[in-house]
mmCIF file of the C-alpha atoms, coordinates in Angstrom:
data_MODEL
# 
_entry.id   MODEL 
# 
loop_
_atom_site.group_PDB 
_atom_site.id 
_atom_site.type_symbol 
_atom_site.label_atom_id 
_atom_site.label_alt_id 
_atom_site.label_comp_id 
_atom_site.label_asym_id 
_atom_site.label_entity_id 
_atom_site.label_seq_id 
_atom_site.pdbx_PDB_ins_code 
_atom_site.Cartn_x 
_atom_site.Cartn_y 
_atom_site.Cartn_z 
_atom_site.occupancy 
_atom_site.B_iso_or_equiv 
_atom_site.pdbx_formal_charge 
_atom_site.auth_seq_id 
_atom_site.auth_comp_id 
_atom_site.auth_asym_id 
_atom_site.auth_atom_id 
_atom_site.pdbx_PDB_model_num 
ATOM 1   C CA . UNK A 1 1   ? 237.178 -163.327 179.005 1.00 0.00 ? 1   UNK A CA 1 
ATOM 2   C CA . UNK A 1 2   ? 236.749 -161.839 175.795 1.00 0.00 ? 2   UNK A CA 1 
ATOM 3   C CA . UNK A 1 3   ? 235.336 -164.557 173.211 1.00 0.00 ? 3   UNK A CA 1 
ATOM 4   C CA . UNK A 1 4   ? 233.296 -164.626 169.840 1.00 0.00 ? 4   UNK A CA 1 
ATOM 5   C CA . UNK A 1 5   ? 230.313 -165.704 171.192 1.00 0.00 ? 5   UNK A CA 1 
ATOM 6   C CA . UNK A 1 6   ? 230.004 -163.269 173.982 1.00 0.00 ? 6   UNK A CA 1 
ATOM 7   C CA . UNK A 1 7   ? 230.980 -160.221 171.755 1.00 0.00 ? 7   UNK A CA 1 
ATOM 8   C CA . UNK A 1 8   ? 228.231 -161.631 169.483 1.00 0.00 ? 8   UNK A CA 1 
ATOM 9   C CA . UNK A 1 9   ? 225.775 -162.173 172.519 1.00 0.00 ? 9   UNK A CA 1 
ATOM 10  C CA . UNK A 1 10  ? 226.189 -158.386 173.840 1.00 0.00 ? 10  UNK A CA 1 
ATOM 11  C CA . UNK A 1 11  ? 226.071 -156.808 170.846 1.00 0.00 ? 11  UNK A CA 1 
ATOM 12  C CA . UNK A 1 12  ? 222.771 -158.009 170.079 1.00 0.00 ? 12  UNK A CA 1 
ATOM 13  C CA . UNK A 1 13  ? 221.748 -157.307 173.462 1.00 0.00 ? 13  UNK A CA 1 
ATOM 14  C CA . UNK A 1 14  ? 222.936 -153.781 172.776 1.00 0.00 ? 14  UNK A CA 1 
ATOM 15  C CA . UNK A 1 15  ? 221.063 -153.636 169.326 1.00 0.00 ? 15  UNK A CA 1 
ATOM 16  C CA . UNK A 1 16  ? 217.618 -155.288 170.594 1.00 0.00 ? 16  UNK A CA 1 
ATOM 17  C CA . UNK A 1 17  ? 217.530 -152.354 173.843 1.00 0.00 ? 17  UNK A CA 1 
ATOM 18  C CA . UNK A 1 18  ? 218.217 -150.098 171.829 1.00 0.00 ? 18  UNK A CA 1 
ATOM 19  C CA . UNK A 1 19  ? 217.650 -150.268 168.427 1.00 0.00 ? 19  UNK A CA 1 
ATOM 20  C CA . UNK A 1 20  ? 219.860 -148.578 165.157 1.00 0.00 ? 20  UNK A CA 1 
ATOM 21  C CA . UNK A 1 21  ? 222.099 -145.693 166.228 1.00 0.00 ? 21  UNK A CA 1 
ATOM 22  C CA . UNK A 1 22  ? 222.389 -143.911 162.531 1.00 0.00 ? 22  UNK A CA 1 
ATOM 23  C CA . UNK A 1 23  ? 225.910 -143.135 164.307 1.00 0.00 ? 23  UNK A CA 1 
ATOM 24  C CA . UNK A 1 24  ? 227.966 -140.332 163.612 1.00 0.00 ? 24  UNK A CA 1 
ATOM 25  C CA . UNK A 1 25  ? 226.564 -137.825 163.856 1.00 0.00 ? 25  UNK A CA 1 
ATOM 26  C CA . UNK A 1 26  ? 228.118 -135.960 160.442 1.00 0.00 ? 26  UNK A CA 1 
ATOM 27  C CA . UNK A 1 27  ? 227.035 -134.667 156.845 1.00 0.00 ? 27  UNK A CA 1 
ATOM 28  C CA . UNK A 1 28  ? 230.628 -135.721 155.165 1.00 0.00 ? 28  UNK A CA 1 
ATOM 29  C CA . UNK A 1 29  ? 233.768 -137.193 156.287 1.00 0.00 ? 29  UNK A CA 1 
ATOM 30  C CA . UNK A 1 30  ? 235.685 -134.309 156.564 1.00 0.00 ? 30  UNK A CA 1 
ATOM 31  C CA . UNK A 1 31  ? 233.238 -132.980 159.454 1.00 0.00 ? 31  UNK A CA 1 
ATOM 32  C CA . UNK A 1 32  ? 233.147 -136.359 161.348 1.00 0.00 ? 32  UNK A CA 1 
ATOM 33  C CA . UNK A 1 33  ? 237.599 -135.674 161.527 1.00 0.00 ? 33  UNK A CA 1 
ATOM 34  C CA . UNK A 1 34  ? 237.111 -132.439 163.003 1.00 0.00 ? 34  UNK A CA 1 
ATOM 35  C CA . UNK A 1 35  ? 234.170 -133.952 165.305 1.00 0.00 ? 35  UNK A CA 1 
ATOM 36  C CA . UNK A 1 36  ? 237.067 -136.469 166.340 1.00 0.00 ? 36  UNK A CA 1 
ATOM 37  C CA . UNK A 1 37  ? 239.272 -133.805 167.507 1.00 0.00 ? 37  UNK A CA 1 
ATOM 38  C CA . UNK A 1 38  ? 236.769 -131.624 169.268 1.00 0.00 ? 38  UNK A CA 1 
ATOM 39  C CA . UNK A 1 39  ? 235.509 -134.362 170.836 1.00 0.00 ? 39  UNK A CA 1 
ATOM 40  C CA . UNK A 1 40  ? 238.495 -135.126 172.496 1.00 0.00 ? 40  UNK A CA 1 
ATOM 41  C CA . UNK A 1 41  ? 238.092 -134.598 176.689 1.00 0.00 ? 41  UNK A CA 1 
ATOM 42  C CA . UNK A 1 42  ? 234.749 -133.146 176.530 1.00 0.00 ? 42  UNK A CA 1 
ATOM 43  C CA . UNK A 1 43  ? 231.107 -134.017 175.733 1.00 0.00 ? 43  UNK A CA 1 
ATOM 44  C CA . UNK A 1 44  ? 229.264 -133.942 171.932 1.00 0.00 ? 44  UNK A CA 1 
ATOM 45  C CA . UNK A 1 45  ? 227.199 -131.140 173.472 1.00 0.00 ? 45  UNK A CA 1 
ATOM 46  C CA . UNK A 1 46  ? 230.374 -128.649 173.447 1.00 0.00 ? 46  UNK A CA 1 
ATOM 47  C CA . UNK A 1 47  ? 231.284 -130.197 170.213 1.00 0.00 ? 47  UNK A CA 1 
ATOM 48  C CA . UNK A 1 48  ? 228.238 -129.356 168.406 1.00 0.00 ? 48  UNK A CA 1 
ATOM 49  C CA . UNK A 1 49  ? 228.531 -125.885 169.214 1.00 0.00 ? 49  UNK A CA 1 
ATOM 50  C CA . UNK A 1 50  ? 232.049 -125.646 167.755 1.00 0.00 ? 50  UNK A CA 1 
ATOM 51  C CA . UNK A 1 51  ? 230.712 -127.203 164.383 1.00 0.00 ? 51  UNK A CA 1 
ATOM 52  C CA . UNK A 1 52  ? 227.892 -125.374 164.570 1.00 0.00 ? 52  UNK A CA 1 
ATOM 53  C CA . UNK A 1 53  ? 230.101 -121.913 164.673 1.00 0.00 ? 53  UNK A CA 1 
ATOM 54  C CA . UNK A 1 54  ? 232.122 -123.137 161.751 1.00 0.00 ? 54  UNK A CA 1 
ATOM 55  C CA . UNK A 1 55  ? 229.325 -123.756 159.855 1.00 0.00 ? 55  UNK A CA 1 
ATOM 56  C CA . UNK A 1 56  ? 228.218 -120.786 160.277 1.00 0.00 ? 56  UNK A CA 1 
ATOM 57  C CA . UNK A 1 57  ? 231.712 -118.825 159.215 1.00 0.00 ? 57  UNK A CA 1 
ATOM 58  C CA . UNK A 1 58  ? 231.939 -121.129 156.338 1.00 0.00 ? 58  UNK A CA 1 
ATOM 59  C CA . UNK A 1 59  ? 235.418 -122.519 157.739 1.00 0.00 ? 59  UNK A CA 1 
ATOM 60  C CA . UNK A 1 60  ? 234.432 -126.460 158.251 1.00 0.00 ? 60  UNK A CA 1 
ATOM 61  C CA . UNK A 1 61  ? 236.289 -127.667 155.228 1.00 0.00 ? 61  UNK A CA 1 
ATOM 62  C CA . UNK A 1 62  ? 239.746 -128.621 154.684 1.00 0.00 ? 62  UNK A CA 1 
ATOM 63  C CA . UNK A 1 63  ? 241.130 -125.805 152.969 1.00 0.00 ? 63  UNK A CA 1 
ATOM 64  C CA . UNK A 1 64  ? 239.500 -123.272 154.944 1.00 0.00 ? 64  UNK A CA 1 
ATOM 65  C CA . UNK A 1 65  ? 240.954 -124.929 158.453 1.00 0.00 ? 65  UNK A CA 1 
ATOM 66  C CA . UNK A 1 66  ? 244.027 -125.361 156.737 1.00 0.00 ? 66  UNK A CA 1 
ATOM 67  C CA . UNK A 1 67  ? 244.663 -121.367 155.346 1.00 0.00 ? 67  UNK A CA 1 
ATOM 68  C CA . UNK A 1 68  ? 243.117 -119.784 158.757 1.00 0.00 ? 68  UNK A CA 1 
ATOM 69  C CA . UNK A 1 69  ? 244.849 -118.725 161.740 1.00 0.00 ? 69  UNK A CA 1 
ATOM 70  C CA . UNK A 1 70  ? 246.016 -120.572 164.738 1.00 0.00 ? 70  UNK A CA 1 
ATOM 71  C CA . UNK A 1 71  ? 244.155 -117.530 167.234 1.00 0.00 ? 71  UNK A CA 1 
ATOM 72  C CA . UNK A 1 72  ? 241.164 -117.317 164.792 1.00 0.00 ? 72  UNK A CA 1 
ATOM 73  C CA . UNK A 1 73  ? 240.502 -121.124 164.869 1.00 0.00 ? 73  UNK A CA 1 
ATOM 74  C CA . UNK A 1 74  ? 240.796 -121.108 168.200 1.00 0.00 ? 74  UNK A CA 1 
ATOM 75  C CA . UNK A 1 75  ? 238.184 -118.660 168.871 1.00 0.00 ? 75  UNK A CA 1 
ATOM 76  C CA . UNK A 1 76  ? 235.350 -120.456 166.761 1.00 0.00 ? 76  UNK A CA 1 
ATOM 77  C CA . UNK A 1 77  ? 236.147 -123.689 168.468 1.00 0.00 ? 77  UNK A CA 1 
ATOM 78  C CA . UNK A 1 78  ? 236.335 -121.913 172.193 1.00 0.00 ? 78  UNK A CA 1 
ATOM 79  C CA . UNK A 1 79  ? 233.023 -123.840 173.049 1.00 0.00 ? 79  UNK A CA 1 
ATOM 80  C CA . UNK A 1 80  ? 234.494 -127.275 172.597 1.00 0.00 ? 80  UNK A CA 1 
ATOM 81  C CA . UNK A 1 81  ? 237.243 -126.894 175.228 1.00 0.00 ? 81  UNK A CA 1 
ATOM 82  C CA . UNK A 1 82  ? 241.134 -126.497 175.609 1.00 0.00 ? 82  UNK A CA 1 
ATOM 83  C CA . UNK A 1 83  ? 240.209 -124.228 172.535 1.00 0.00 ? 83  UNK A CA 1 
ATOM 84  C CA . UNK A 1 84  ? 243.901 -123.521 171.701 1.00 0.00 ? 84  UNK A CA 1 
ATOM 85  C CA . UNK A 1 85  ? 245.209 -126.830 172.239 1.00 0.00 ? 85  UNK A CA 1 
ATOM 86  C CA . UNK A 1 86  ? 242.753 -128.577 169.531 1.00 0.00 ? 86  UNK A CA 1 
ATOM 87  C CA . UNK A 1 87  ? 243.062 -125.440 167.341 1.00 0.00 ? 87  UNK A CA 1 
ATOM 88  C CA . UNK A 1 88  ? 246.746 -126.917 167.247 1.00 0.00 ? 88  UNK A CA 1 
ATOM 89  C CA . UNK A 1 89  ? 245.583 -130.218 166.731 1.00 0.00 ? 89  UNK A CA 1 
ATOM 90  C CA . UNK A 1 90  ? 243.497 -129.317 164.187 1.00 0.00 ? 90  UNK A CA 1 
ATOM 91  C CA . UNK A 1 91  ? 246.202 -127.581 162.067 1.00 0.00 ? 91  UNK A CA 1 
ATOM 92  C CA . UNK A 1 92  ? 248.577 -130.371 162.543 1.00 0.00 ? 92  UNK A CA 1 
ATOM 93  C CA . UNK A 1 93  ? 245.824 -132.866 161.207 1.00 0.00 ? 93  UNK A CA 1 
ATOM 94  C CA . UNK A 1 94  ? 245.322 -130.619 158.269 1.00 0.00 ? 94  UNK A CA 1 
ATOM 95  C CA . UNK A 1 95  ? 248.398 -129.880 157.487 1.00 0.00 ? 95  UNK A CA 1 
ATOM 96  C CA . UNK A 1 96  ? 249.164 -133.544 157.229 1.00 0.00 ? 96  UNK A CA 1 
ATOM 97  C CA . UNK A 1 97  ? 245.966 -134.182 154.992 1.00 0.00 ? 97  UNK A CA 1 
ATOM 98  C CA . UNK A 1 98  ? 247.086 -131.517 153.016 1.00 0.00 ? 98  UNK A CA 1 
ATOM 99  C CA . UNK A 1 99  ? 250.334 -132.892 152.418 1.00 0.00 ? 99  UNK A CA 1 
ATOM 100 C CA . UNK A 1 100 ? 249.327 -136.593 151.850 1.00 0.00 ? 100 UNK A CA 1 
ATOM 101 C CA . UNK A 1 101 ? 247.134 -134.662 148.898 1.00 0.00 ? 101 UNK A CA 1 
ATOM 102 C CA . UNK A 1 102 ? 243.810 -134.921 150.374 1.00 0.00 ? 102 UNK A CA 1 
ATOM 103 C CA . UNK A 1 103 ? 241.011 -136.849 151.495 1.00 0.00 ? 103 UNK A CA 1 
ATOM 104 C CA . UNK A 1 104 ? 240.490 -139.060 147.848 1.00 0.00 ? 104 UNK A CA 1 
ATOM 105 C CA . UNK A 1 105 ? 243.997 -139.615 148.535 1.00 0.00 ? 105 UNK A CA 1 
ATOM 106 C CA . UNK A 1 106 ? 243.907 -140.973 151.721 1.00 0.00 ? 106 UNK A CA 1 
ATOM 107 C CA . UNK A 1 107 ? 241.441 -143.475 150.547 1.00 0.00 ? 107 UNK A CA 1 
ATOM 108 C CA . UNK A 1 108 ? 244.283 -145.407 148.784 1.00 0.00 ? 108 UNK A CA 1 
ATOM 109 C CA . UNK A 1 109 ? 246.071 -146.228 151.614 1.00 0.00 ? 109 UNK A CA 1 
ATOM 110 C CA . UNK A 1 110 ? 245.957 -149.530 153.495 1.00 0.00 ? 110 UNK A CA 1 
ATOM 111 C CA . UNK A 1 111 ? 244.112 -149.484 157.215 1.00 0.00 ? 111 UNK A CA 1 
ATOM 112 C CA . UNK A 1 112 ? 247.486 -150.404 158.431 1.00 0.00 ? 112 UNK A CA 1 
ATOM 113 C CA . UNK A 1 113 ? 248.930 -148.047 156.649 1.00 0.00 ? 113 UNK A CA 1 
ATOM 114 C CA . UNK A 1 114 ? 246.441 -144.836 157.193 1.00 0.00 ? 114 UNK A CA 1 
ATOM 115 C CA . UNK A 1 115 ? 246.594 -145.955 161.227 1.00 0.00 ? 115 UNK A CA 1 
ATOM 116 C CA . UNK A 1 116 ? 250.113 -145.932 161.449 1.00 0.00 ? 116 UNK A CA 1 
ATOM 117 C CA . UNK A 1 117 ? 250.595 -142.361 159.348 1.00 0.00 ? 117 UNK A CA 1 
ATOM 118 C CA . UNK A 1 118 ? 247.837 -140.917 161.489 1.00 0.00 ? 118 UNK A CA 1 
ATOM 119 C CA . UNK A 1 119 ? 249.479 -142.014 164.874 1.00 0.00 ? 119 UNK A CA 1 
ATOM 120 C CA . UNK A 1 120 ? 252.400 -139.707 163.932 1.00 0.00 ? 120 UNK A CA 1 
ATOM 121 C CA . UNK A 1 121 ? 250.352 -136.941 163.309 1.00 0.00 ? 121 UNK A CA 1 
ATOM 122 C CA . UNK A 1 122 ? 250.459 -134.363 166.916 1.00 0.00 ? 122 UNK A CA 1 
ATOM 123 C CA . UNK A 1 123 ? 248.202 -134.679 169.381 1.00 0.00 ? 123 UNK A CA 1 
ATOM 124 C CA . UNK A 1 124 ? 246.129 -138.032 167.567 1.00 0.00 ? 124 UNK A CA 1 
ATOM 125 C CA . UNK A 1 125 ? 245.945 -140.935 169.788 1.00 0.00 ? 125 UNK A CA 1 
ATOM 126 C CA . UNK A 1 126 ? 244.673 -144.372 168.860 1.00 0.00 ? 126 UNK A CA 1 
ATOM 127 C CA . UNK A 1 127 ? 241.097 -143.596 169.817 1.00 0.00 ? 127 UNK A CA 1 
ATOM 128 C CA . UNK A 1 128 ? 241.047 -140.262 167.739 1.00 0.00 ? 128 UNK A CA 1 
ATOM 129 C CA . UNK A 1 129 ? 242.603 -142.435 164.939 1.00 0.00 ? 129 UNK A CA 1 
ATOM 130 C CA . UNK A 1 130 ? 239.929 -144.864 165.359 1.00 0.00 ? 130 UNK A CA 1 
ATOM 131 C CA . UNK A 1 131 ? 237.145 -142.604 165.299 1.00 0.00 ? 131 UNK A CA 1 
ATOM 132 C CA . UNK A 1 132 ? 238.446 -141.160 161.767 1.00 0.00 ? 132 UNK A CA 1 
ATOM 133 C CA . UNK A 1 133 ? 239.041 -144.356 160.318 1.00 0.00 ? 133 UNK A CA 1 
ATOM 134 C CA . UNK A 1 134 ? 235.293 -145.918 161.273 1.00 0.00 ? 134 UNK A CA 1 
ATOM 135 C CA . UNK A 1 135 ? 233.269 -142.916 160.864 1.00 0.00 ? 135 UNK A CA 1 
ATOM 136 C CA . UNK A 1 136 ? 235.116 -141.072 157.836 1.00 0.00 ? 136 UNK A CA 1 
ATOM 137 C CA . UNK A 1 137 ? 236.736 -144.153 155.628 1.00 0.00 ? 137 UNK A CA 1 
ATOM 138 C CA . UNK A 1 138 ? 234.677 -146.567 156.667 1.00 0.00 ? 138 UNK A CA 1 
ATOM 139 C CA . UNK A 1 139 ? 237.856 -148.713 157.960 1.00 0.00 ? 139 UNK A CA 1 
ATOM 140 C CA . UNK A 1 140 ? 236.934 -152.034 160.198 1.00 0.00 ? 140 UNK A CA 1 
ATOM 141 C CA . UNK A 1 141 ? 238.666 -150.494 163.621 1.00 0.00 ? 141 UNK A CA 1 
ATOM 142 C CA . UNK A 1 142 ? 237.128 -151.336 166.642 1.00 0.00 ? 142 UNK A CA 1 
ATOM 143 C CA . UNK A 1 143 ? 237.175 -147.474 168.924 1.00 0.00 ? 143 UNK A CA 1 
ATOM 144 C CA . UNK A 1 144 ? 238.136 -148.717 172.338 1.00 0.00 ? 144 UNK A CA 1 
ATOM 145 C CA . UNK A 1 145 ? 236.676 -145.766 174.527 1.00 0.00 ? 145 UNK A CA 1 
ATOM 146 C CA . UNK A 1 146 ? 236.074 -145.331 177.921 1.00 0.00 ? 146 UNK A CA 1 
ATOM 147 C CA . UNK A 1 147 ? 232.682 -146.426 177.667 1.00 0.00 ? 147 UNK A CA 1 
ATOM 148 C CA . UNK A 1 148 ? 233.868 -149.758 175.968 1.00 0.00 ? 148 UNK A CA 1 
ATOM 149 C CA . UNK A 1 149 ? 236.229 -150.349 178.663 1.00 0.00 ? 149 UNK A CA 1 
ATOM 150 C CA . UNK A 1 150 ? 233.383 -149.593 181.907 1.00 0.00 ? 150 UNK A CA 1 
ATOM 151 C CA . UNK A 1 151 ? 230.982 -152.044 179.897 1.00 0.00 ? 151 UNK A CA 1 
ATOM 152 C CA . UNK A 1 152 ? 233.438 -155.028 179.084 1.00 0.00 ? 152 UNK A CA 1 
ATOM 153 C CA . UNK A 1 153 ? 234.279 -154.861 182.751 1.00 0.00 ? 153 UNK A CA 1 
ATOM 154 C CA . UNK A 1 154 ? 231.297 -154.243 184.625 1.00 0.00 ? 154 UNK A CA 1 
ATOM 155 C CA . UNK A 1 155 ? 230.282 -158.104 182.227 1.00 0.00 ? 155 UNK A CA 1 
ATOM 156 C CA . UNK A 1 156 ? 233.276 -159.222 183.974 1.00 0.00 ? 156 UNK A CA 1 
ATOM 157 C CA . UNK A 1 157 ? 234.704 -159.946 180.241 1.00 0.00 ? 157 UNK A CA 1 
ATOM 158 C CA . UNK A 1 158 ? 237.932 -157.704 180.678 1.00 0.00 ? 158 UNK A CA 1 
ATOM 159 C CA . UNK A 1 159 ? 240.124 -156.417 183.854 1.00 0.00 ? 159 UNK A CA 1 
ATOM 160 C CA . UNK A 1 160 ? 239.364 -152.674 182.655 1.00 0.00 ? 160 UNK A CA 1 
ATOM 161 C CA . UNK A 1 161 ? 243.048 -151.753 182.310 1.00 0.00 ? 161 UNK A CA 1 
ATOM 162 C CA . UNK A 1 162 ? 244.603 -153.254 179.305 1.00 0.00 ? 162 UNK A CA 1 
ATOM 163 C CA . UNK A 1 163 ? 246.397 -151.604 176.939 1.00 0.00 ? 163 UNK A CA 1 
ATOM 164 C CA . UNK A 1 164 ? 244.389 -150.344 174.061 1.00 0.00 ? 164 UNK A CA 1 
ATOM 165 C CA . UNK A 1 165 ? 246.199 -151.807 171.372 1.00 0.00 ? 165 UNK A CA 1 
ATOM 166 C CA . UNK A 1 166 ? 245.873 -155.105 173.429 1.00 0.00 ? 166 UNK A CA 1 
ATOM 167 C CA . UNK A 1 167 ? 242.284 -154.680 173.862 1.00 0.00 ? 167 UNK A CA 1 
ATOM 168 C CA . UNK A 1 168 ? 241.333 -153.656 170.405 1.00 0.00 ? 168 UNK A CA 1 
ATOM 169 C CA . UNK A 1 169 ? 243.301 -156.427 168.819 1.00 0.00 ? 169 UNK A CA 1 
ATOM 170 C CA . UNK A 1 170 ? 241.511 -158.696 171.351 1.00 0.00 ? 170 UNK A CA 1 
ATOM 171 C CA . UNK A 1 171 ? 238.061 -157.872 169.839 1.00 0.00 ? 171 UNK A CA 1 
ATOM 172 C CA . UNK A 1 172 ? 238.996 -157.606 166.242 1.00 0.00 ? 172 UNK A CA 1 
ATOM 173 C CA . UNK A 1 173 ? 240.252 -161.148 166.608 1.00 0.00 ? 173 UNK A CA 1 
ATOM 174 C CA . UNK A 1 174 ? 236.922 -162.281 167.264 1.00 0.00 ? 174 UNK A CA 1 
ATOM 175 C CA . UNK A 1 175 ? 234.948 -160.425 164.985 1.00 0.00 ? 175 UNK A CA 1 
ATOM 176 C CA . UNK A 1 176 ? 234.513 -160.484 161.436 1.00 0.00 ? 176 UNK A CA 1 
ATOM 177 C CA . UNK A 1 177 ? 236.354 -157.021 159.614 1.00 0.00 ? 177 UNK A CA 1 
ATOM 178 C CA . UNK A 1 178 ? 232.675 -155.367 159.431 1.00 0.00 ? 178 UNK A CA 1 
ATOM 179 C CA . UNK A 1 179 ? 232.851 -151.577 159.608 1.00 0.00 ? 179 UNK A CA 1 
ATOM 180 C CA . UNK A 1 180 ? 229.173 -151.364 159.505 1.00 0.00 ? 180 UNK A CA 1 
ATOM 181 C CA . UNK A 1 181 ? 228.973 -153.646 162.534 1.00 0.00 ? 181 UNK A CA 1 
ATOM 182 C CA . UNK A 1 182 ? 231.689 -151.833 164.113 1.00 0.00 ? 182 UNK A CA 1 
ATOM 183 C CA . UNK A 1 183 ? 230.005 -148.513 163.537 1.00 0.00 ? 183 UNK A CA 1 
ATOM 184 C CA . UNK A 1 184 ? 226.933 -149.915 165.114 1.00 0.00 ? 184 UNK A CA 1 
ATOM 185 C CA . UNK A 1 185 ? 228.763 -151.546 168.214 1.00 0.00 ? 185 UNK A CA 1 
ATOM 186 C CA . UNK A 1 186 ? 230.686 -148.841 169.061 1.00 0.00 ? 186 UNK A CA 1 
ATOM 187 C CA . UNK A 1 187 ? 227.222 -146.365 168.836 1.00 0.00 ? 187 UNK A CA 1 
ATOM 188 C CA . UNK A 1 188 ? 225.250 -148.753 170.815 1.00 0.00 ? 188 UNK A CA 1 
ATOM 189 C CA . UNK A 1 189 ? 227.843 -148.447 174.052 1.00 0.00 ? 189 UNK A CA 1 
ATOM 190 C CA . UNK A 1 190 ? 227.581 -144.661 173.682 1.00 0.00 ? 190 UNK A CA 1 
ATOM 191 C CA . UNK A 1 191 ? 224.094 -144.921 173.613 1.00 0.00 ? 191 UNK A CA 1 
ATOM 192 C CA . UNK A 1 192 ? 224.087 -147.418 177.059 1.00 0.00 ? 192 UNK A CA 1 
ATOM 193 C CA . UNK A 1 193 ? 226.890 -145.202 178.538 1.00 0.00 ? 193 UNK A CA 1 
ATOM 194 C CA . UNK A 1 194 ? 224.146 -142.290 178.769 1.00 0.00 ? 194 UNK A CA 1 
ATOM 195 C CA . UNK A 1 195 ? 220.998 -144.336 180.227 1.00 0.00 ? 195 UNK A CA 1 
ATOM 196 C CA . UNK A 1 196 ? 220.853 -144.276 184.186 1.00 0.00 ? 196 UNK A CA 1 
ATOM 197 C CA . UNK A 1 197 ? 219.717 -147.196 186.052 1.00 0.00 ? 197 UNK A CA 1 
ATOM 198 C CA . UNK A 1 198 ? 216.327 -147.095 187.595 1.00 0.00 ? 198 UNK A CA 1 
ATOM 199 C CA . UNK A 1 199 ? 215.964 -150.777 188.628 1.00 0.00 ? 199 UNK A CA 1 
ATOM 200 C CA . UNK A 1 200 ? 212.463 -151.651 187.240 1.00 0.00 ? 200 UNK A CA 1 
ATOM 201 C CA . UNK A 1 201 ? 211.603 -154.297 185.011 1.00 0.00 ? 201 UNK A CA 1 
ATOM 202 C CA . UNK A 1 202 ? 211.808 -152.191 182.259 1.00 0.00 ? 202 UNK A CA 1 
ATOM 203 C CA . UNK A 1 203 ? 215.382 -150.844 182.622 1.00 0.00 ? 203 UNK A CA 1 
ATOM 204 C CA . UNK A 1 204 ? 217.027 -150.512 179.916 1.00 0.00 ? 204 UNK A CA 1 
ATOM 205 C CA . UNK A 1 205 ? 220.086 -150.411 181.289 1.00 0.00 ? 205 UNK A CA 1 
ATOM 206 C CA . UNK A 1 206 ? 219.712 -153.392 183.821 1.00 0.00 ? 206 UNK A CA 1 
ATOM 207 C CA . UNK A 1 207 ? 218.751 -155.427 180.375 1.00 0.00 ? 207 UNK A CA 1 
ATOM 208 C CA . UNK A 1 208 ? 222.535 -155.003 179.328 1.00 0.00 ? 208 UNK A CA 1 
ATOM 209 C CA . UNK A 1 209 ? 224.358 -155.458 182.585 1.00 0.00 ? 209 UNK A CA 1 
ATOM 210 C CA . UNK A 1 210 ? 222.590 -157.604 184.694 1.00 0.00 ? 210 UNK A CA 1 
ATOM 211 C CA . UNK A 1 211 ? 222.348 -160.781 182.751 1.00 0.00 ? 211 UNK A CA 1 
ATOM 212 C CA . UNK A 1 212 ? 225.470 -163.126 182.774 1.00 0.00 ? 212 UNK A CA 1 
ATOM 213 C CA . UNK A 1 213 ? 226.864 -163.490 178.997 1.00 0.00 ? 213 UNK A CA 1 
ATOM 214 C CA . UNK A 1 214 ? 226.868 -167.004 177.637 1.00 0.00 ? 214 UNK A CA 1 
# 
């Protein structure tokens, strides 16, 4: 069961393995929103090639995603996957960013407010919504991702299929409204998602998983 004190207990167990994350992995907001729709169904491996190629064109801004084409987009971002699908998404996003008038904009708005909005936008689920509103407004959202939900339930703290609205409010409610700790939690189970067990004393990952939480 999900409490304060074992939120609290694993995320320092996450922090002392591990150490700072320095998580996401972005020069300026507007990068870490496209990073959140690239990301989407593949690995950050894909998605670094796609940024990298729009760097290079000069196209990973607002206005430039905004004014190009639906089949050129889709061509820079081929290496992320389903290319023409997030080309769409992308569009949509800003289009809508666009039309709120902009990233200082957005700013003014409420969490509740900028969640909700974004949630209407095509082809943004909660977790994409979640990722924009941690990494580029530094909004207290906890991301409820696949790794969050193997962790939580290999700890025996959840049943691994709860809704995600369910689940996020769960955690939320027993956590101080820290961004910076959220950024760091959230980093820290990507970071333990990708070590591999090797069953030796110094395991990193049997430090995280194999003790009960108290």
């Amino acid at each position: 069961m999900l409490s304060k004190n074992n939120l609290l207990s694993l995320y320092q167990r996450l922090f002392d393995t591990y150490g700072p994350q320095n998580w996401w992995p972005a020069n300026f907001p507007f990068e870490v929103i496209v990073g959140a729709v690239l990301t989407q169904n593949t690995s950050w491996t894909n998605v670094e090639k796609a940024i990298i190629n729009l760097k290079k064109k000069g196209l990973l801004s607002l206005e430039a995603i905004h004014k190009l084409d639906h089949i050129s987009l889709a061509e820079v971002i081929r290496p992320s996957g389903y290319f023409n699908l997030k080309a769409k998404r992308l569009k949509h996003l800003c289009e809508w960013i666009t039309m709120q008038g902009g990233m200082e904009t957005l700013q003014s708005y409420s969490t509740d407010e900028f969640r909700n909005s974004l949630l209407e936008v095509n082809g943004i689920g909660p977790e994409t919504a979640d990722d924009i509103l941690l990494y580029a407004f530094d909004r207290p959202v906890f991301i409820i991702d696949t790794y969050t939900r193997r962790l939580l339930k290999n700890l025996t703290l959840i049943k691994g299929d709860e809704d995600y609205e369910v689940l996020r409010n769960g955690i939320e409610a027993n956590l101080q409204a820290d961004y910076q700790m959220y950024n760091e939690y959230h980093a820290l189970i990507v970071r333990h998602a990708k070590e591999k067990c090797v069953s030796t004393s110094d395991c990193l990952h049997c430090k995280i998983e194999t003790t009960v939480l108290r």
